[in-house]
ChimeraX commands (.cxc) that place a marker at each C-alpha (Angstrom):
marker #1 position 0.00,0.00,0.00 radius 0.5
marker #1 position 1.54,3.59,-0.97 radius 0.5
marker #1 position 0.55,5.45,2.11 radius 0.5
marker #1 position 3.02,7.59,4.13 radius 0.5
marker #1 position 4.92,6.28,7.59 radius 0.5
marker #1 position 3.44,9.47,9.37 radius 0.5
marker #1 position -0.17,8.30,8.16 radius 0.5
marker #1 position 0.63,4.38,9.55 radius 0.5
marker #1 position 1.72,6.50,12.79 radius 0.5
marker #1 position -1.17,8.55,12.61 radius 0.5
marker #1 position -3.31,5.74,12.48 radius 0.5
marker #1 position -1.78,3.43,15.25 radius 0.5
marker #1 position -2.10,5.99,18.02 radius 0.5
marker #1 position -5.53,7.33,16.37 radius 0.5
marker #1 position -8.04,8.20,19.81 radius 0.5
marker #1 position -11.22,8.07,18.90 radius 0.5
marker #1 position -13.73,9.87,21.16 radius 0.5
marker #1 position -16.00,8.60,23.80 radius 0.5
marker #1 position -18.64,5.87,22.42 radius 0.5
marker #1 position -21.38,8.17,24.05 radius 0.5
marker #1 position -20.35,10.55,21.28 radius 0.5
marker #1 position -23.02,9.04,18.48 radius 0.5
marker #1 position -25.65,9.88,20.48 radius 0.5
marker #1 position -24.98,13.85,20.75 radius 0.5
marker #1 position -25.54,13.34,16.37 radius 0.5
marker #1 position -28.25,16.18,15.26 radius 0.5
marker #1 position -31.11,14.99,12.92 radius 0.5
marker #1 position -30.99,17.18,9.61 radius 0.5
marker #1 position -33.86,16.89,7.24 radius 0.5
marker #1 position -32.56,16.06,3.64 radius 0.5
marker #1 position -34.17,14.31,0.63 radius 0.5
marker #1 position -32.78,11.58,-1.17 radius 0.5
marker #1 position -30.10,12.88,-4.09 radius 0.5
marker #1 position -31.64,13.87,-7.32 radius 0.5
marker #1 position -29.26,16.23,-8.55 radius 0.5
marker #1 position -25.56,16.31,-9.95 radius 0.5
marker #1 position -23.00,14.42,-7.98 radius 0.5
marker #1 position -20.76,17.87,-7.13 radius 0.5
marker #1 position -23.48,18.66,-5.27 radius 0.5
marker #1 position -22.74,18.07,-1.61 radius 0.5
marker #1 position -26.23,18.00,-0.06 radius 0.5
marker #1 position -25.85,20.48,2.66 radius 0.5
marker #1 position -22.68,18.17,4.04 radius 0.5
marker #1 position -20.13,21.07,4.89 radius 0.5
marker #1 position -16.41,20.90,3.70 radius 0.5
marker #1 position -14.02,21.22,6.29 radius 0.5
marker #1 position -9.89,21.88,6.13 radius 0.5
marker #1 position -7.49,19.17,6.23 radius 0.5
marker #1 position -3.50,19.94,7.00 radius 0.5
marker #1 position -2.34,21.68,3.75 radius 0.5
marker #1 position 0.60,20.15,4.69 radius 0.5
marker #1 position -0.28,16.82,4.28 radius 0.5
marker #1 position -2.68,16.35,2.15 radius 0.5
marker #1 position -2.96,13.18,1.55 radius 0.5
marker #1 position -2.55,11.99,5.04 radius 0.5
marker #1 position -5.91,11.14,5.74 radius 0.5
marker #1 position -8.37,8.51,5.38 radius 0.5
marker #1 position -10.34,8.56,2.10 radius 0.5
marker #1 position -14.21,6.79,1.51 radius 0.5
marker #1 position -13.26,4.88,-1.11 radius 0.5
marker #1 position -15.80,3.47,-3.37 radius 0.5
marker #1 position -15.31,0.58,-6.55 radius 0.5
marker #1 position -16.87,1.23,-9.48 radius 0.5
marker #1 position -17.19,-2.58,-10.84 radius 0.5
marker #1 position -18.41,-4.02,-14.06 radius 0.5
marker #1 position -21.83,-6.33,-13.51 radius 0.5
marker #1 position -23.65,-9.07,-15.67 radius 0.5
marker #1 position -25.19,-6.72,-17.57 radius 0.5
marker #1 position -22.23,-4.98,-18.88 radius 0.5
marker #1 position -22.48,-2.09,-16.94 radius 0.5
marker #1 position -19.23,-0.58,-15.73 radius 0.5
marker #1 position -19.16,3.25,-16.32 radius 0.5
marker #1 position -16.54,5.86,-17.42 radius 0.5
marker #1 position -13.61,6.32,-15.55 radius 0.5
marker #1 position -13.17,6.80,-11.94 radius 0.5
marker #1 position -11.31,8.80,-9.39 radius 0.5
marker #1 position -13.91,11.40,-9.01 radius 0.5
marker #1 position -17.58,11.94,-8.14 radius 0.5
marker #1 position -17.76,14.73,-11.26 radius 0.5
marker #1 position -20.78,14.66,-14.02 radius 0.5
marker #1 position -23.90,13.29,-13.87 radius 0.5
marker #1 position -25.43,9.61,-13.62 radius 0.5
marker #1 position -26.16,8.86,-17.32 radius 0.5
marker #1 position -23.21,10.20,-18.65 radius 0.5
marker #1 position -21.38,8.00,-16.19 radius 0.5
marker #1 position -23.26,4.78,-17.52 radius 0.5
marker #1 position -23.82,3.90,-13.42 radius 0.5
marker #1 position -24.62,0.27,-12.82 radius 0.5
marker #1 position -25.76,-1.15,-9.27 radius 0.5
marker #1 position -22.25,0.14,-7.61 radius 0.5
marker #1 position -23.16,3.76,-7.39 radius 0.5
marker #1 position -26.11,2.72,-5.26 radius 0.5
marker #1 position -26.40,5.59,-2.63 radius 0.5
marker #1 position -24.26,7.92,-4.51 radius 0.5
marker #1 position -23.20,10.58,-3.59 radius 0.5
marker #1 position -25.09,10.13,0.02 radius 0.5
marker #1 position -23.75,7.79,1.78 radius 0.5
marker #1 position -20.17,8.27,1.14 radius 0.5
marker #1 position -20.82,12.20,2.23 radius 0.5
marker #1 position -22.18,11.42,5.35 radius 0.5
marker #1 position -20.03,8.96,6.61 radius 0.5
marker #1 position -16.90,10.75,5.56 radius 0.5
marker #1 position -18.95,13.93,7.72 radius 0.5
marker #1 position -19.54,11.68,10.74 radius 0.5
marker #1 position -16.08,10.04,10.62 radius 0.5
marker #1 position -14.68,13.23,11.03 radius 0.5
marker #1 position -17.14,14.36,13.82 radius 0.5
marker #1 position -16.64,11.28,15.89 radius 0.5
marker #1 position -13.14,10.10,15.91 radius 0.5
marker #1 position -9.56,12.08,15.52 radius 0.5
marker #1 position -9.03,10.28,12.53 radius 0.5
marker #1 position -8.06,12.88,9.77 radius 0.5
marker #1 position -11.21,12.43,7.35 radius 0.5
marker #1 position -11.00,13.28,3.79 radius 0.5
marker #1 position -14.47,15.69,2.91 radius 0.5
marker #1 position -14.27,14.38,-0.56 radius 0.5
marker #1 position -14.61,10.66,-1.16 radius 0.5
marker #1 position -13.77,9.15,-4.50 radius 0.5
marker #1 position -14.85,6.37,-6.98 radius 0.5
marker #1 position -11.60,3.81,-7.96 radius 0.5
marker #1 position -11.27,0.51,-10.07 radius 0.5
marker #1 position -9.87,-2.44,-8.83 radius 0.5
marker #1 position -7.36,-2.47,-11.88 radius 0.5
marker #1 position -6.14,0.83,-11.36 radius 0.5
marker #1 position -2.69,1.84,-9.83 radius 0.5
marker #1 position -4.85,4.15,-7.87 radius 0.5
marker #1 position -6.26,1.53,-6.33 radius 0.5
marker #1 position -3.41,0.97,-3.42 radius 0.5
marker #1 position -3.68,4.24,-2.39 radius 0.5
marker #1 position -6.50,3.87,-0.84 radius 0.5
marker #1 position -6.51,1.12,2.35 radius 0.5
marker #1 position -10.07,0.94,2.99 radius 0.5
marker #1 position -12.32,-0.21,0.15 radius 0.5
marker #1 position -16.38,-0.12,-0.05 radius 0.5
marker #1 position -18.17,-2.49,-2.72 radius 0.5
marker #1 position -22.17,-2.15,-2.88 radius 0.5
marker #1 position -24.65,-4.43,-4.15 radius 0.5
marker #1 position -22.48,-7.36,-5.69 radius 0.5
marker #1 position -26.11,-9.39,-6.24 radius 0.5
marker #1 position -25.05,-9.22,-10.13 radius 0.5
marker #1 position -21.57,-8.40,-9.82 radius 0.5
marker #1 position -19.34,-10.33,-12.07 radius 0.5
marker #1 position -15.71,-9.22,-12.20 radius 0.5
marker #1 position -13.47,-9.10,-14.94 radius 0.5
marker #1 position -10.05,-10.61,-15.40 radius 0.5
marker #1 position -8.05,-7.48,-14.79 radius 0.5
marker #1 position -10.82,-6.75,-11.55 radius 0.5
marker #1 position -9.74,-10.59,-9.99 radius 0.5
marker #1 position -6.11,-10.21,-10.25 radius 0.5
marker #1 position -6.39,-6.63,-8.66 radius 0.5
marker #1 position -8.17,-7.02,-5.88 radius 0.5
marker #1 position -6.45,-10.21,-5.15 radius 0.5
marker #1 position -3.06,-8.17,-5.26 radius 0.5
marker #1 position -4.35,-5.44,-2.87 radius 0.5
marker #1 position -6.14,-7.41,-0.02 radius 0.5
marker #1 position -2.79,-9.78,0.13 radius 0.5
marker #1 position -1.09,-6.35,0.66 radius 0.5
marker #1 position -2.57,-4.99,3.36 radius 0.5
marker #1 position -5.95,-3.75,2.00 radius 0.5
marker #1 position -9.34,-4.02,3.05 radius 0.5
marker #1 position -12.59,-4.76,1.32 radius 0.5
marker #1 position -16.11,-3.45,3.20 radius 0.5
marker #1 position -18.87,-5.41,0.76 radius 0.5
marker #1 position -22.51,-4.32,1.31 radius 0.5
marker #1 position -25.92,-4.43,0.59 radius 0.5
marker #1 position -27.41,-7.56,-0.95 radius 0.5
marker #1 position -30.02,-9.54,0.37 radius 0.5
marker #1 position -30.84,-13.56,-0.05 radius 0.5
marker #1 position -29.34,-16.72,-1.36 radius 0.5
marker #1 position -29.11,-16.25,-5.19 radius 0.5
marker #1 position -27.85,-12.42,-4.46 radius 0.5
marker #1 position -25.30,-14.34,-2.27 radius 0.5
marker #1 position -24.67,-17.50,-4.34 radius 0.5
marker #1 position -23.52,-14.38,-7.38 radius 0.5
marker #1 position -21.10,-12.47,-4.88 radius 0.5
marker #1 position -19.63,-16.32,-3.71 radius 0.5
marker #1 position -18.81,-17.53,-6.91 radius 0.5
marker #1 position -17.20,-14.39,-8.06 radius 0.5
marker #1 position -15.38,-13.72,-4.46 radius 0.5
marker #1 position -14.44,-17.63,-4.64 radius 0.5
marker #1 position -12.91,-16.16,-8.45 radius 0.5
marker #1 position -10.27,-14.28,-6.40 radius 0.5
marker #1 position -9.56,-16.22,-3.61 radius 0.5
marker #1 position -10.03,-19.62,-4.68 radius 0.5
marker #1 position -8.01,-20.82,-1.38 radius 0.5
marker #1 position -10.47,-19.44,1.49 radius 0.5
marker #1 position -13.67,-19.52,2.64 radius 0.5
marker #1 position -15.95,-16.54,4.12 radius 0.5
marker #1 position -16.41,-17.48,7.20 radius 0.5
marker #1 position -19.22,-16.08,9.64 radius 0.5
marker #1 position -17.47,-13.06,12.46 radius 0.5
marker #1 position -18.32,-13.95,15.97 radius 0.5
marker #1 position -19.82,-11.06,18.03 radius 0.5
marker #1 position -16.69,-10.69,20.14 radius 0.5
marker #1 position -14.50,-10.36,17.13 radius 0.5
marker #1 position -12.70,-6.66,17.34 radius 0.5
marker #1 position -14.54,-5.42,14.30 radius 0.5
marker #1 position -17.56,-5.31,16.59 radius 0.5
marker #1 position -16.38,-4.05,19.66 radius 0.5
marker #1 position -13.14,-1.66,19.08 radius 0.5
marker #1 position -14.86,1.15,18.93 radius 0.5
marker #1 position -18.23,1.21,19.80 radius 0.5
marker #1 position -19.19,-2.39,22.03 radius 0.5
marker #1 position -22.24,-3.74,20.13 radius 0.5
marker #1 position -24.35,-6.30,21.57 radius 0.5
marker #1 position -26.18,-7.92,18.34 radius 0.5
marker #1 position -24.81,-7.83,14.94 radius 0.5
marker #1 position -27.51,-4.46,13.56 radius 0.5
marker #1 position -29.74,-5.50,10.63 radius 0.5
marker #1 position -30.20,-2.09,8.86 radius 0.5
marker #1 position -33.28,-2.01,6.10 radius 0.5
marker #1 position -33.78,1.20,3.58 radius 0.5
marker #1 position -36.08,3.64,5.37 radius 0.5
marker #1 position -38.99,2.56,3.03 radius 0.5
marker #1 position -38.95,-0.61,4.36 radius 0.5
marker #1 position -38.79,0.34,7.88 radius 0.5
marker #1 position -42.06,3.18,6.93 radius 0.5
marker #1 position -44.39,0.92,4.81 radius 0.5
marker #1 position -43.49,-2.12,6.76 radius 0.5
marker #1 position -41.94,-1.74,9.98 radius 0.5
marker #1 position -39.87,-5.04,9.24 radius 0.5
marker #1 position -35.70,-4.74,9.53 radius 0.5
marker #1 position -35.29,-6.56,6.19 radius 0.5
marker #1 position -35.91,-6.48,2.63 radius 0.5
marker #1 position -36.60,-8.89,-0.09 radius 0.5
marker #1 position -35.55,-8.50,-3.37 radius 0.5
marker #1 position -37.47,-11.11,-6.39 radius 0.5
marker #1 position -37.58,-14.15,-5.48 radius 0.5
marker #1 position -36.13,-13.91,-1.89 radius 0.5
marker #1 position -38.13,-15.73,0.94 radius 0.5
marker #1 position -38.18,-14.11,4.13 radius 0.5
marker #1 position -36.41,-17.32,6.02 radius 0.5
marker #1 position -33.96,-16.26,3.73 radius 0.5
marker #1 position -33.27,-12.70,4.67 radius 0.5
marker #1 position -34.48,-12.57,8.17 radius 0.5
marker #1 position -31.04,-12.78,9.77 radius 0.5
marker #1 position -28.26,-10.30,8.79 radius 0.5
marker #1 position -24.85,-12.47,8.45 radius 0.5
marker #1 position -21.21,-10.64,8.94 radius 0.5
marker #1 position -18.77,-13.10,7.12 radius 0.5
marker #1 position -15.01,-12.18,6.34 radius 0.5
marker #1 position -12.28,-13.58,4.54 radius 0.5
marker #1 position -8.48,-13.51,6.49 radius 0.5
marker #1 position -4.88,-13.36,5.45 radius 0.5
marker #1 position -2.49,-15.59,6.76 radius 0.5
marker #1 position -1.83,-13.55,9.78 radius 0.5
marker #1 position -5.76,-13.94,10.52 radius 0.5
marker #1 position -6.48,-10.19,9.41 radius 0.5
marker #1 position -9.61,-9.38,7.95 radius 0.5
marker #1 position -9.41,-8.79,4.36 radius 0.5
marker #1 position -12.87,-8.42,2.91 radius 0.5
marker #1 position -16.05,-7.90,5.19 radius 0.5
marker #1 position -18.92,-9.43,3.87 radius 0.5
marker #1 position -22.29,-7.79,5.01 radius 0.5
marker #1 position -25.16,-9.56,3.91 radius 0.5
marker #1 position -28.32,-9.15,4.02 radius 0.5
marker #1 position -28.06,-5.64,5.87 radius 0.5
marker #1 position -27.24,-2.29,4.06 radius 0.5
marker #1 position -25.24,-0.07,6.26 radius 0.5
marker #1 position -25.23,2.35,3.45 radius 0.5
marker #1 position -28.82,2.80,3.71 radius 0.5
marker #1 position -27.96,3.60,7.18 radius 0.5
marker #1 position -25.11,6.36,5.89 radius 0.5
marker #1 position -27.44,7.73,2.76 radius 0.5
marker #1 position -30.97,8.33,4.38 radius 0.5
marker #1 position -30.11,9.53,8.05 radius 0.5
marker #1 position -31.94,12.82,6.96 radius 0.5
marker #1 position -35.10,11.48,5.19 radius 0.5
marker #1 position -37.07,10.67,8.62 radius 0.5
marker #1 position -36.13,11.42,12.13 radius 0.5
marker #1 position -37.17,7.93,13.49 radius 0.5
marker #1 position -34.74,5.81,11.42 radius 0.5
marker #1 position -32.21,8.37,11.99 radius 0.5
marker #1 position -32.23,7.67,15.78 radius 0.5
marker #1 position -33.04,3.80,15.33 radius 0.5
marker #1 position -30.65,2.64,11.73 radius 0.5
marker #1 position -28.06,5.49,11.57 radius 0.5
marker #1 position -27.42,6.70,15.55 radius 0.5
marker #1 position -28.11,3.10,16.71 radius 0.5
marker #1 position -25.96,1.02,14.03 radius 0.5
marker #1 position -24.80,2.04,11.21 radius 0.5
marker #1 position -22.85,4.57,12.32 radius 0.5
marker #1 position -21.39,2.32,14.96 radius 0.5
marker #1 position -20.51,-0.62,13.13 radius 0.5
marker #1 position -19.50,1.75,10.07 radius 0.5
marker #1 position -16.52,3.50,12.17 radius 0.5
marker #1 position -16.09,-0.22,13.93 radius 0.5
marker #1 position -15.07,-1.45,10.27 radius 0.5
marker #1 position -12.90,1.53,9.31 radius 0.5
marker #1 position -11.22,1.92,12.55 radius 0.5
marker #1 position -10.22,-2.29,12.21 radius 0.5
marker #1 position -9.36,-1.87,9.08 radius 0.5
marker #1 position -6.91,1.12,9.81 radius 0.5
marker #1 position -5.39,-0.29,12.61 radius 0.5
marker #1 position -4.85,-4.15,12.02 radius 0.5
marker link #1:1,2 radius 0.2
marker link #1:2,3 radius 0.2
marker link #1:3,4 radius 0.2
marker link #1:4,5 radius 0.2
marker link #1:5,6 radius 0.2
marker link #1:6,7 radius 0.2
marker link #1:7,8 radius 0.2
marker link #1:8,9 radius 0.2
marker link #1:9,10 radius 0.2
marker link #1:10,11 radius 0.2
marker link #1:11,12 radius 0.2
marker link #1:12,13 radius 0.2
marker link #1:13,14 radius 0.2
marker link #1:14,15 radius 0.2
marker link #1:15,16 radius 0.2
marker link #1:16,17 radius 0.2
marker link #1:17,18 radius 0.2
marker link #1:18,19 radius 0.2
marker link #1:19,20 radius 0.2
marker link #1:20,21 radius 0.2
marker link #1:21,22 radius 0.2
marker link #1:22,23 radius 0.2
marker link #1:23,24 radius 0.2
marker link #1:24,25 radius 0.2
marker link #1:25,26 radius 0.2
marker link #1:26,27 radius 0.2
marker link #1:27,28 radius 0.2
marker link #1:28,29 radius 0.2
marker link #1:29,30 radius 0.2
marker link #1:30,31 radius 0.2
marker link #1:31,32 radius 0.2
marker link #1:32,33 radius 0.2
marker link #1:33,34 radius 0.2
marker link #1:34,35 radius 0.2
marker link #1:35,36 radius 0.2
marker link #1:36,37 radius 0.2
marker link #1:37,38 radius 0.2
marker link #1:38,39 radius 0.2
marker link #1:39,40 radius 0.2
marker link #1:40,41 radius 0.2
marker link #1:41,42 radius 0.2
marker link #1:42,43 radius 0.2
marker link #1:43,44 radius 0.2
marker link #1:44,45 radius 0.2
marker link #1:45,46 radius 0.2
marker link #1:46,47 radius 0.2
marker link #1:47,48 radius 0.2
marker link #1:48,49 radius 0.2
marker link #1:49,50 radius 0.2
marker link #1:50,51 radius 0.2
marker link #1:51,52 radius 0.2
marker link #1:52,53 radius 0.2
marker link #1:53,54 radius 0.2
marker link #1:54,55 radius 0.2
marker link #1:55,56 radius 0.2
marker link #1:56,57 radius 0.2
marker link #1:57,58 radius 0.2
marker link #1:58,59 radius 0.2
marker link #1:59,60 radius 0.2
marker link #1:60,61 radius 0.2
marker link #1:61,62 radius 0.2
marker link #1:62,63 radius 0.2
marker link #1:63,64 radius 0.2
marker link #1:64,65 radius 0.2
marker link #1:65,66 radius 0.2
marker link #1:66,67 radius 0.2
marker link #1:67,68 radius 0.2
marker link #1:68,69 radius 0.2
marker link #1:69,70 radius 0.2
marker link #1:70,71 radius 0.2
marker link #1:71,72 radius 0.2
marker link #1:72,73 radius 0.2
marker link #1:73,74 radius 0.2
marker link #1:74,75 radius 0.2
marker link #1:75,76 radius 0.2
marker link #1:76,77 radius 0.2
marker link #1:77,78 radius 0.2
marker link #1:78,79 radius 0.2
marker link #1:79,80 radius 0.2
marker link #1:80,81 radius 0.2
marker link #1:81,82 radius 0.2
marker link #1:82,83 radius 0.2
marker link #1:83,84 radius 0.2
marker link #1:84,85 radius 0.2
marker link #1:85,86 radius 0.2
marker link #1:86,87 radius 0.2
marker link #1:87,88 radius 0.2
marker link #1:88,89 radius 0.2
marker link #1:89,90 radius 0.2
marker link #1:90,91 radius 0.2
marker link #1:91,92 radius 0.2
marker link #1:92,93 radius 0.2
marker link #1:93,94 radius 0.2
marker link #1:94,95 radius 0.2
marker link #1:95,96 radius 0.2
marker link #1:96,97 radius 0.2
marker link #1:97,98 radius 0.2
marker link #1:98,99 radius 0.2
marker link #1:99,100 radius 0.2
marker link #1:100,101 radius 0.2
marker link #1:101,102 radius 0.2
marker link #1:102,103 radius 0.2
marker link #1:103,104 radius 0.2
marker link #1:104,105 radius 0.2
marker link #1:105,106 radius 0.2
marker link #1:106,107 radius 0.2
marker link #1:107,108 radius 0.2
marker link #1:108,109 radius 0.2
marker link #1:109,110 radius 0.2
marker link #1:110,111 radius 0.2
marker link #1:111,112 radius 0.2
marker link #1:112,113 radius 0.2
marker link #1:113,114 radius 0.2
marker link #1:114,115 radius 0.2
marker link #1:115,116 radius 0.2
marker link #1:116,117 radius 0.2
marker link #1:117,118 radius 0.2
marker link #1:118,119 radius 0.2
marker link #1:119,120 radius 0.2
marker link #1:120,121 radius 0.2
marker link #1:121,122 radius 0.2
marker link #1:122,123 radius 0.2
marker link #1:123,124 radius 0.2
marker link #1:124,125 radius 0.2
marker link #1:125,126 radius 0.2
marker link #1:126,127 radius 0.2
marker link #1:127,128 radius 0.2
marker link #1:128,129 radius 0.2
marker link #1:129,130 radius 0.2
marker link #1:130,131 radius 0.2
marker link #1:131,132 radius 0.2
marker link #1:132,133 radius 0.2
marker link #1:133,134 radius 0.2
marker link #1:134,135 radius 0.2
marker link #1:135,136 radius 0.2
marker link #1:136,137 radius 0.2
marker link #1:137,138 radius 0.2
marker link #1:138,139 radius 0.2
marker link #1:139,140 radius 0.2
marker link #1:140,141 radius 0.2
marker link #1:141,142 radius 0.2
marker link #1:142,143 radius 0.2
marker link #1:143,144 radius 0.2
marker link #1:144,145 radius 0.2
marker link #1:145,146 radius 0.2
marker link #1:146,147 radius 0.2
marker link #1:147,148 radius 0.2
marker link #1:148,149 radius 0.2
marker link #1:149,150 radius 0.2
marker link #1:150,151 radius 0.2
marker link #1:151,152 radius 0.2
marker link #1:152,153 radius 0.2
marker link #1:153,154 radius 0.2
marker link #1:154,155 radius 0.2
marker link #1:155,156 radius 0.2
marker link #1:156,157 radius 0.2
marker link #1:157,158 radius 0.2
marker link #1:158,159 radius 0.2
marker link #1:159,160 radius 0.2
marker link #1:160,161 radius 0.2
marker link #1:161,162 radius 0.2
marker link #1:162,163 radius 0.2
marker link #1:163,164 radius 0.2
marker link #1:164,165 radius 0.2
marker link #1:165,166 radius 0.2
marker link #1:166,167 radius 0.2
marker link #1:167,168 radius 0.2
marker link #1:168,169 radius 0.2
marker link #1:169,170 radius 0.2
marker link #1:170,171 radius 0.2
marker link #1:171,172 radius 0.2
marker link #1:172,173 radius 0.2
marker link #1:173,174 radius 0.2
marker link #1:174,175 radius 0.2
marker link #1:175,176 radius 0.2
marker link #1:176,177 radius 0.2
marker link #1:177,178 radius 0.2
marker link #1:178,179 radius 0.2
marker link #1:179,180 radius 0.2
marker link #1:180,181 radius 0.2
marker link #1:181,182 radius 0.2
marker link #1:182,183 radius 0.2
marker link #1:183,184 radius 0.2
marker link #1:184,185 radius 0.2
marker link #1:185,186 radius 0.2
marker link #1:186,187 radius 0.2
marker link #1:187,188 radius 0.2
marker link #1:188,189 radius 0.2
marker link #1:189,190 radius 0.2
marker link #1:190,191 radius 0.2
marker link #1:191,192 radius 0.2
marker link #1:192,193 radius 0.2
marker link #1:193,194 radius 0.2
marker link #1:194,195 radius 0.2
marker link #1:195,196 radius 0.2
marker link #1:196,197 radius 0.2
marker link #1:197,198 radius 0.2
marker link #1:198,199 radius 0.2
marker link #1:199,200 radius 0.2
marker link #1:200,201 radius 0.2
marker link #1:201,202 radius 0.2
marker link #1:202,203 radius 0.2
marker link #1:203,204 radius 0.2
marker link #1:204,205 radius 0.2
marker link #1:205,206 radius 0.2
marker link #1:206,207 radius 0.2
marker link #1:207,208 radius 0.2
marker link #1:208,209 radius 0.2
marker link #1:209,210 radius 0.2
marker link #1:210,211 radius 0.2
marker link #1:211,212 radius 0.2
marker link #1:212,213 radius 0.2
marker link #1:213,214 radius 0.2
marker link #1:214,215 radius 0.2
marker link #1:215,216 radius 0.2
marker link #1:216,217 radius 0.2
marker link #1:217,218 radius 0.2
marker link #1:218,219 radius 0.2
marker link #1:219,220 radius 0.2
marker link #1:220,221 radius 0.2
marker link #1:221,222 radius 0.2
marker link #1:222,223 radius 0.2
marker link #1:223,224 radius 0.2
marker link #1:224,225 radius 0.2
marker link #1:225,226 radius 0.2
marker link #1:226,227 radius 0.2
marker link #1:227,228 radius 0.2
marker link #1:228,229 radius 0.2
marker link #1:229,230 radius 0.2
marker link #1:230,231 radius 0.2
marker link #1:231,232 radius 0.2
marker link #1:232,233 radius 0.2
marker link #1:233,234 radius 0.2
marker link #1:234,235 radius 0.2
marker link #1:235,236 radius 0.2
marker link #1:236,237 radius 0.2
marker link #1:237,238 radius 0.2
marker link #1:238,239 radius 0.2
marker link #1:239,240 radius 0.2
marker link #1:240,241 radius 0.2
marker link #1:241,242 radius 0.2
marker link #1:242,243 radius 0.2
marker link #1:243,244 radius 0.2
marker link #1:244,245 radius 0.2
marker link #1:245,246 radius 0.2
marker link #1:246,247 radius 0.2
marker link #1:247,248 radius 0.2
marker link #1:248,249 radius 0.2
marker link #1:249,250 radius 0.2
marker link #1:250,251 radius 0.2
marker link #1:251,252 radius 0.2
marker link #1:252,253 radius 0.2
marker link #1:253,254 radius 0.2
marker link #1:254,255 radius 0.2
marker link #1:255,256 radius 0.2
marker link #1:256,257 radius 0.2
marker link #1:257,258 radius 0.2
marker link #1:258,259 radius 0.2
marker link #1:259,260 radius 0.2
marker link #1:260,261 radius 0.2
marker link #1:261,262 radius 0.2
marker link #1:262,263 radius 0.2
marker link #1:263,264 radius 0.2
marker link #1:264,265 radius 0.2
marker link #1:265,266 radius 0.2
marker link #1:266,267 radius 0.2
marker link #1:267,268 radius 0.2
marker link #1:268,269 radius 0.2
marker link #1:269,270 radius 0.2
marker link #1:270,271 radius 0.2
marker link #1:271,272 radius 0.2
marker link #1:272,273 radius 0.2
marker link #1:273,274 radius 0.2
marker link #1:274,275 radius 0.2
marker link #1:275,276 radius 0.2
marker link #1:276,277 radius 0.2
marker link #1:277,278 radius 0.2
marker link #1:278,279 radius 0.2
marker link #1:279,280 radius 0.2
marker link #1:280,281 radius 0.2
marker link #1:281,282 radius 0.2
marker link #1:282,283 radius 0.2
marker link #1:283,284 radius 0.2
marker link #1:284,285 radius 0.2
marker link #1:285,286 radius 0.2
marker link #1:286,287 radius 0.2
marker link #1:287,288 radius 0.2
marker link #1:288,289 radius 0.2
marker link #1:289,290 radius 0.2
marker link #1:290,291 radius 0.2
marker link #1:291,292 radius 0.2
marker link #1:292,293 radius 0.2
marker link #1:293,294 radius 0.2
marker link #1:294,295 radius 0.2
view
């Protein structure tokens, strides 16, 4: 990974403030994005140390190519608009989410935050500058040649895949058999409660099921279903992760939960504000990054 020794230090003696901390988090009313993707949605920009620029941590999102062909132009930015960016399913909750966890990030830990997150391919160069990796909605994901042997390269190195938001057992058969693609040598296996992902930050005593608010409105159920999904089948949310030698987390698997939902719509309704985004997402969100910085 091409980050600094003074960011490495940084991060190993990173405080982050008391747990308590989440619940001081004000309730903003904002609408869901329908507008161009420089637009920041009323989340303010704040300064990072001229300095050192790039000594800080970056929301990282992968722009992937799917079963339908659909990759998109480019990446490194979140400039121009959704159709002339050919989106597929990986700019799901664009440009919210990534805005308002990069926000609360910086409001609830001393980790240096970067205000601007960016978009990245996993057969970039670009890629390894970036430690901590987010991958959304892999229910149709199918990864290219070039995607495999890149994302293989950086999790062996030291970097760190969040996946997120799919739901059921054909949604999670796709992201296997790709996943299986790149490491055909381990298994996802289900995280324990205790792990340190779940309790380094913020101590959480059930692994958080977070629905989209519509969901939680129309139906007041913690889960959604997608086609042909049963509800057996996406009742209970499952953590699973994939480990390096050394037993470090490499890719986080969270299925049949969307955190991001938890990120994107904290301003939509005050309700699952204070029950998805205070509660959990926000929680287990700065649990992941904080593990993944510091292991």
């Amino acid at each position: 990974m091409r980050i600094s020794a003074r960011y490495l230090m940084m991060l190993g003696l990173v405080v982050v403030t008391a747990a308590s901390s989440v619940v001081a988090m004000q309730w903003q009313r904002r609408g869901n994005w329908r507008g161009d993707m420089d637009e920041r949605r009323g989340v303010p920009v704040w300064d990072v140390q001229e300095s050192f620029p790039k000594d800080v941590f970056t929301f990282a999102r992968v722009q992937y190519s799917d079963g339908y062909g659909r990759y998109g132009y480019g990446g490194g930015g979140y400039g121009g608009s959704r159709s002339s960016r050919g989106w597929g399913k990986w700019a799901t909750d664009l440009p919210d989410s990534d805005l308002n966890f990069s926000l609360r990030l910086h409001q609830l830990t001393s980790i240096a935050v970067n205000p601007n997150p960016e978009i990245v391919t996993l057969d970039s160069e670009e890629v390894f500058d970036y430690p901590f990796l987010y991958l959304i909605e892999p229910g149709l994901l199918e990864f290219r040649p070039e995607e495999i042997e890149g994302l293989r390269k950086y999790c062996l190195n030291g970097g760190f895949l969040m996946v997120d938001d799919f739901w059921g057992n054909d949604e999670w058969d796709n992201f296997y058999f790709q996943i299986k693609r790149v490491f055909p040598d381990r298994e996802p296996e289900e995280v324990p409660l205790e792990h340190d992902i779940f309790q380094c930050v913020y101590p959480l005593k059930e692994k958080p099921q977070i629905p989209s608010v519509g969901a939680a409105w129309r139906y007041g159920i913690t889960w959604e279903s997608r086609g042909r999904h049963s509800e057996e089948e996406v009742r209970t949310p499952h953590y699973r992760a994939i480990y390096d030698d050394a037993q470090r987390i490499m890719v986080f698997i969270c299925h049949n939960t969307d955190l991001g939902d938890g990120w994107e719509e904290e301003g939509v309704d005050p309700d699952y504000f204070q029950e998805f985004s205070v509660k959990k997402s926000y929680p287990l969100g700065i649990n992941i990054v904080t593990y993944a910085m510091t292991h």
